[in-house]
C-alpha positions in Angstrom: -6.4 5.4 1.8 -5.7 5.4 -1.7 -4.9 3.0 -4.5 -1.5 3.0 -4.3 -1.8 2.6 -0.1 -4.1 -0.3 -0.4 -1.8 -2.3 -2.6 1.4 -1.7 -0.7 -1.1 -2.4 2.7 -1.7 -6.0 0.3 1.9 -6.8 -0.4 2.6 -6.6 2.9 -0.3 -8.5 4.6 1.2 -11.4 1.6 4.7 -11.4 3.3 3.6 -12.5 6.7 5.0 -15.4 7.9 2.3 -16.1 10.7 -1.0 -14.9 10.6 -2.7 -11.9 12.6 -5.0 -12.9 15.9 -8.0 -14.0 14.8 -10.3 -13.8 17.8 -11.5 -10.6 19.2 -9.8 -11.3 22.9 -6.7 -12.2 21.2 -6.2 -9.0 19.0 -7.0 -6.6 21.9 -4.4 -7.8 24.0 -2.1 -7.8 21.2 -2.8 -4.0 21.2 -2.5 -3.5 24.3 1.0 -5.5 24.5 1.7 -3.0 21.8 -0.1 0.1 23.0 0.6 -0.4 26.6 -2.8 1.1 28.2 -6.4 0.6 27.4 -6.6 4.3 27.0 -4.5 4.0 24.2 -6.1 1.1 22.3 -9.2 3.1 23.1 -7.8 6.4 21.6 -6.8 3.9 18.4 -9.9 2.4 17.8 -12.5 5.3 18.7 -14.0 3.7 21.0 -14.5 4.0 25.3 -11.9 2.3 27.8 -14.4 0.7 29.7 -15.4 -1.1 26.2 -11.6 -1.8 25.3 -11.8 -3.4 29.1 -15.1 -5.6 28.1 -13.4 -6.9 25.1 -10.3 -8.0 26.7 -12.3 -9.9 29.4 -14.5 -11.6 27.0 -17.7 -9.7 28.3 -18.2 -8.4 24.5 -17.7 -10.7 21.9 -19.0 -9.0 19.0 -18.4 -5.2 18.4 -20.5 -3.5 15.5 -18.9 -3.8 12.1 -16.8 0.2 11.6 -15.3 -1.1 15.0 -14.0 -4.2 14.4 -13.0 -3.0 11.1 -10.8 -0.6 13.0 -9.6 -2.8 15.3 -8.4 -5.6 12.5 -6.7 -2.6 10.6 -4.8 -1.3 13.8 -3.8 -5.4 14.6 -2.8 -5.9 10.7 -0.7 -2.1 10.7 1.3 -3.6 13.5 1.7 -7.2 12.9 5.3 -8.3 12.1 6.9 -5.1 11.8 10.6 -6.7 11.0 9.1 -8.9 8.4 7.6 -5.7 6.6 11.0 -4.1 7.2 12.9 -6.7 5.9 10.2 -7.4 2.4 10.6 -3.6 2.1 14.3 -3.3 2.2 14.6 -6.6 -0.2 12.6 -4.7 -2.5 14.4 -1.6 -2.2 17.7 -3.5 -3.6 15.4 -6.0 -6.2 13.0 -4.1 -7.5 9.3 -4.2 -7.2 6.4 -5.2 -10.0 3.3 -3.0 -10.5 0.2 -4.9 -12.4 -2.3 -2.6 -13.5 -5.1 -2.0 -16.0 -5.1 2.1 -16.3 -5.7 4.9 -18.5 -2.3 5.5 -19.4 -2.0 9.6 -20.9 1.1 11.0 -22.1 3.0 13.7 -23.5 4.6 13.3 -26.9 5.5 14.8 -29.8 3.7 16.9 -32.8 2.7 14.2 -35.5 2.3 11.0 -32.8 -0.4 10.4 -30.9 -0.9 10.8 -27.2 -4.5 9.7 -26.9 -4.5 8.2 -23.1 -6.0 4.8 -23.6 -6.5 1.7 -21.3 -3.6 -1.0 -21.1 -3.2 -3.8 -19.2 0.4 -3.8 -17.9 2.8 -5.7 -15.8 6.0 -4.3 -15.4 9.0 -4.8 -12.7 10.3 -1.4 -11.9 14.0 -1.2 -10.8 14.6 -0.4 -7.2 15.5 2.7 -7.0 11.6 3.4 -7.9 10.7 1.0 -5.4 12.7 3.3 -2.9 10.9 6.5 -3.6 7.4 4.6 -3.7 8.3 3.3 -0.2 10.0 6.9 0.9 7.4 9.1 0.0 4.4 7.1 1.5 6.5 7.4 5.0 6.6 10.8 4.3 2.8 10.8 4.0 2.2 11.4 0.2 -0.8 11.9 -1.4 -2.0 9.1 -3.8 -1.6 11.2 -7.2 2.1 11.6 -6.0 2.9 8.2 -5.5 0.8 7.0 -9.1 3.3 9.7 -10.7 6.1 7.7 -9.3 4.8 4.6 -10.7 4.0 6.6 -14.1 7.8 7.8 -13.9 8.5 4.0 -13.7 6.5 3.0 -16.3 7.5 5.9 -19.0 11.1 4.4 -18.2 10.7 0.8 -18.3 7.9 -0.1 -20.9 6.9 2.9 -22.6 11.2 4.2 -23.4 12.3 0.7 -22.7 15.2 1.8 -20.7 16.1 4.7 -23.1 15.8 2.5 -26.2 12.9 4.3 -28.1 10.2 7.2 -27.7 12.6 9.0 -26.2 10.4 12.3 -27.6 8.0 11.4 -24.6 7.6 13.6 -22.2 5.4 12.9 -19.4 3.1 10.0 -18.7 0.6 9.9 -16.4 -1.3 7.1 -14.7 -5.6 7.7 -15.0 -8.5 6.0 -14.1 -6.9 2.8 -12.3 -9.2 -0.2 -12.6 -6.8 -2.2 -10.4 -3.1 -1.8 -9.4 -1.9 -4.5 -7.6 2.4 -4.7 -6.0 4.5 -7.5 -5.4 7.8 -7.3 -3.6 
């Protein structure tokens, strides 16, 4: 995963209104309630049925690290789907805001400078932004597309100020991301 997936994965994980099972026994069978075999959950998780079948009857308590790593990721992917569903749609009609300390390059004109440079920004992008962040990660996008989404957003918003000024500016891109963190 990239940046971009891991702060979406965040903003989600903030919305839930309950919290995920926390004991190994508890978060199998959630995935098997959700999975419907031990094959499956087996298939998930990279792991044996026979092992998926020990930790649902409490035999094994205490699976190595990678392991429970996956299994934690596969309970927290499918964890209050309609909750996700609805945050995502709110923010798909609100708007969503990106904080981020990046190296911000651009594209401007002769005479001005377009050094890239860090900057420390927070910024609420208008939905229709939110929209296309939100289609094209269901659509399996690579990371760089989805920063240039966000870089789209932020040459509109904060560098153009909605059409306002630098309108000479061309193309922004989004470098070097210390930390990008979403809210929705």
């Amino acid at each position: 995963m990239g940046e971009i997936d891991d702060a979406i994965e965040r903003a989600d994980r903030e919305a839930f209104t309950r919290q995920p099972p926390k004991t190994l026994q508890a978060r199998i069978n959630f995935l098997i309630k959700q999975l419907k075999t031990t094959k499956a959950v087996a298939a998930e998780i990279g792991v044996s049925q026979r092992s998926v079948e020990r930790y649902r009857k409490g035999e094994r308590k205490h699976p190595p690290k990678d392991i429970a790593a996956r299994i934690d990721d596969a309970v927290r992917r499918r964890w209050q789907p309609q909750v996700r569903k609805r945050r995502r749609k709110q923010a798909a009609t609100t708007g969503i805001t990106v904080e981020t300390r990046a190296r911000f390059g651009y594209t401007a004109p002769i005479g001005t400078t377009d050094d890239g440079r860090f900057r420390r920004l927070t910024v609420r992008l208008p939905a229709h932004y939110a929209q296309r962040l939100f289609d094209a990660r269901d659509a399996g996008a690579s990371d760089q597309q989805m920063r240039q989404i966000i870089a789209e957003g932020f040459k509109d918003i904060y560098f153009q100020d909605g059409g306002n000024r630098a309108m000479g500016l061309s193309d922004v891109t989004l470098n070097d991301i210390d930390y990008l963190d979403l809210d929705y």
